[in-house]
C-alpha positions in Angstrom: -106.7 72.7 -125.5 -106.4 75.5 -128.0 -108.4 78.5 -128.5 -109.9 77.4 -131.5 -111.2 74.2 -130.0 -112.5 76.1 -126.5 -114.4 78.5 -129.1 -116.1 75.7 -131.1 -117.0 74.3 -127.6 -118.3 77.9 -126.2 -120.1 77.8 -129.8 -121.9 74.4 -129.4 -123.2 75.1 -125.5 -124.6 78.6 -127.2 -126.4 76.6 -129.9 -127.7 74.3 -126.9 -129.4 77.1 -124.7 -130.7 78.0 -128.7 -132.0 74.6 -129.0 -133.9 74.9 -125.7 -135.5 78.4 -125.8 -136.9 77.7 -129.8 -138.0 74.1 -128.9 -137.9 73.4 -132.8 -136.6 70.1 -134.3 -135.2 71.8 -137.4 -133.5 74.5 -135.7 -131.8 72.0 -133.8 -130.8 70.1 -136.9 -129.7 72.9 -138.1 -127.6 74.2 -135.4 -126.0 70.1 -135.4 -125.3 71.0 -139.2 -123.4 74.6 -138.4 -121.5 72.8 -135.4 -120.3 69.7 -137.6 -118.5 72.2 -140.2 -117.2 74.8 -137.8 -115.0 71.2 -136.5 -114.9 70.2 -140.0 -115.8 72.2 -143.1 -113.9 70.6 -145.7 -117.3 68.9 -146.5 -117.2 66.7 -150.0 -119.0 68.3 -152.9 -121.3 65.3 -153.0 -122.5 65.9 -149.7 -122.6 70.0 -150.0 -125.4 69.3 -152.5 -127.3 67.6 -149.8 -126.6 69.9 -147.3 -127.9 72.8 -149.3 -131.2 71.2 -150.4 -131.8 70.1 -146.5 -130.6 73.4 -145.3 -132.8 75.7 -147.8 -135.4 74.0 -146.9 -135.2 74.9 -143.2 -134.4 78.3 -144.3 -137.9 78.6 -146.3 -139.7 77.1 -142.7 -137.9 79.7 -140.8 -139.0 82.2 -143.4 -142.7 81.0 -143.0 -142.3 81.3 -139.3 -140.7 84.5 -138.7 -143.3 85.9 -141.0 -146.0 84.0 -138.7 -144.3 85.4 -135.6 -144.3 88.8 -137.2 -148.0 89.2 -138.3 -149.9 86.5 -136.4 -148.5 85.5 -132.8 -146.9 88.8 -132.3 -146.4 88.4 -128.7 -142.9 86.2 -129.0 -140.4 88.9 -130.6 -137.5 87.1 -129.6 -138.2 83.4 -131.3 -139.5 85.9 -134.9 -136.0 87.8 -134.8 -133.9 84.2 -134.5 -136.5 82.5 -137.0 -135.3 85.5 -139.3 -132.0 85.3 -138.2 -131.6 81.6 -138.8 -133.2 82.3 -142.4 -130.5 84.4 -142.9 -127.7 82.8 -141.8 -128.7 79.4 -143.5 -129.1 81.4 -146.6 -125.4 82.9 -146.5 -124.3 79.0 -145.7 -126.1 77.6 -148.6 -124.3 80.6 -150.9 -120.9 79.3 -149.6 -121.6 75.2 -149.9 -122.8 76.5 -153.2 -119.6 77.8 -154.3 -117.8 74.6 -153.0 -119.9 72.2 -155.0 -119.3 74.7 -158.1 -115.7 75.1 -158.1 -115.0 71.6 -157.3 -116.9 70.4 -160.5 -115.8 73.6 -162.2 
């Protein structure tokens, strides 16, 4: 096995304990969706425009949750930080998919 392949698997049993812990569908899905292009992100332009729209809109959940977390159920830091982290990240993602579907079609 090479390194790369031991770090997408070290990578995916991460995202599992993530999965766990936040108990949320669409984090999950997301996570599955981050996993399947680290082994494979030469991803169609076709399909990049379906990933964005799906993954923007778990972005704007984990925006309305992080800000839930951070004004209303204050008590769970932890789950508000990755709810704004995942925000973030999916964000950035979206950006580069993005970029793929525009200089593909140029």
């Amino acid at each position: 096995m090479n390194e790369n392949t031991i770090d997408i698997i070290n990578s995916i049993n991460d995202f599992n304990e993530l999965s766990e812990y936040m108990q949320d569908e669409e984090i999950t899905q997301s996570l599955v969706a981050i996993a399947k292009l680290i082994a494979k992100p030469d991803i169609p332009p076709d399909k990049a425009a379906q990933l964005i729209v799906q993954i923007q809109s778990y972005s704007a959940k984990f925006a309305m949750l992080a800000s839930w977390y951070a004004n209303v159920k204050k008590d769970d830091r932890a789950k508000k930080n990755i709810y704004y982290s995942a925000r973030e990240a999916l964000d950035k993602l979206a950006d580069a998919l993005k970029y793929t579907v525009r200089t593909h079609h140029g």
